[in-house]
C-alpha angles and dihedrals in degrees: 000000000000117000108246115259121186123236111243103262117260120272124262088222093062081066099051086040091051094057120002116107122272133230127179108230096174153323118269094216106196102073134091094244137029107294110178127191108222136170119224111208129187136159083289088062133246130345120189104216126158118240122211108190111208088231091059094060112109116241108264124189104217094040123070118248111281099357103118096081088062090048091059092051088046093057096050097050091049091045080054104041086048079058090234102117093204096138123068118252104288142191144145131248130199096198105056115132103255093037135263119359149129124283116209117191102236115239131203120240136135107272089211088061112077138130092293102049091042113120115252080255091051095060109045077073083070097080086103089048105047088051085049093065088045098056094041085042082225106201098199120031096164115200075239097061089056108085142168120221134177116340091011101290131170118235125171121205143186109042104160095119096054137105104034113151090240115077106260096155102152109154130138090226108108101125089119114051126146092006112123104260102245116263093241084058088038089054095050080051093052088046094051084052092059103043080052107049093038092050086238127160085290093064099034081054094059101024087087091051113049128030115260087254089057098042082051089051092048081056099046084057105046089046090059096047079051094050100044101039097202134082108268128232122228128302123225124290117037107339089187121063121227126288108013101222 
């Protein structure tokens, strides 16, 4: 039997996300769909966070309409429930100004510093993030999307094209194929097996978010990580998304 270990509790900033009101403060310009910068404030003060309105999201033909905002949230609980943290505090709202959407706290790094200007050192950090991609079948981990923050810490942003139940997987992180995945990593696999296939607190987390044929898929994947052992290499087709940064 696995020994117990605890989720991280939840961030204080999911609360004040979840409720506090909302302001538009700008448009990031360089994404696919609307992407605001907005400030949360409550009677703890302001909060910068980045809102994705579901009617913003660009038509895609492989995902279904207005899906990608639940994507992102699922990312990040199941960033969370691994025990990783990889995935700023996120959470979905149904009174944003422009509808629906997801709300990501925002968090401070330096935008120079991405996958493709980290030290050889830096990366090798990047094991939990690279199994990450595999599990969510993100179909589009930037070097861009891979940041450090405060401390040095790893955060990974902009999921909305992950989890779908055909294999997608297009990231630039293959530093690591063919090495055994490490047994710590091995063990928060094994845990996530079991949440899942028990329809524990794990499952009833994500169920609202993805489709039963994409919750079997996320399974199927983590079963074959499991299986394997070792981090895999890339499948058939383009491996890497466009552009790389």
């Amino acid at each position: 039997m696995l020994s117990p270990k605890a989720i991280p509790p939840e961030d204080p900033a999911v609360q004040r996300l979840s409720r506090g009101e909302l302001r538009v403060q700008g448009q990031f310009v360089w994404g696919s769909n609307y992407t605001f910068l907005v400030t949360i404030t409550d009677e703890q003060g302001e909060l910068p966070a980045v809102y994705k309105p579901a009617r913003g999201e660009r038509p895609l033909w492989d995902f279904p309409a207005r899906s990608l905002a639940r994507r992102e949230v699922a990312a990040y609980q199941l960033s969370r429930r691994l025990g990783w943290d990889l995935v700023p505090p996120t959470v979905l709202r149904s009174d944003g100004p422009a509808g629906a959407g997801s709300l990501q706290l925002f968090v401070t790094a330096d935008p120079e510093r991405h996958y493709f200007t980290f030290s050889p050192e830096e990366k090798q950090r990047l094991r939990p993030a690279a199994l990450f991609d595999l599990l969510i079948n993100n179909a589009d981990r930037k070097g861009g999307h891979i940041l450090l923050g405060e401390g040095g810490r790893v955060w990974l942003i902009d999921h909305g094209v992950c989890f779908h139940q055909d294999d997608k997987l297009r990231t630039v992180i293959w530093d690591f194929v063919g090495e055994p995945i490490p047994e710590e990593l091995m063990e928060d696999l094994r845990r996530l097996q079991a949440g899942l296939k028990s329809r524990g607190d794990t499952y009833q987390a994500l169920r609202p978010l993805l489709n039963r044929a994409e919750m079997a898929a996320l399974l199927a994947r983590l079963e074959g990580l499991l299986e394997a052992g070792i981090f895999p290499g890339p499948g058939p087709g383009r491996p890497y998304p466009w552009p790389l940064v």
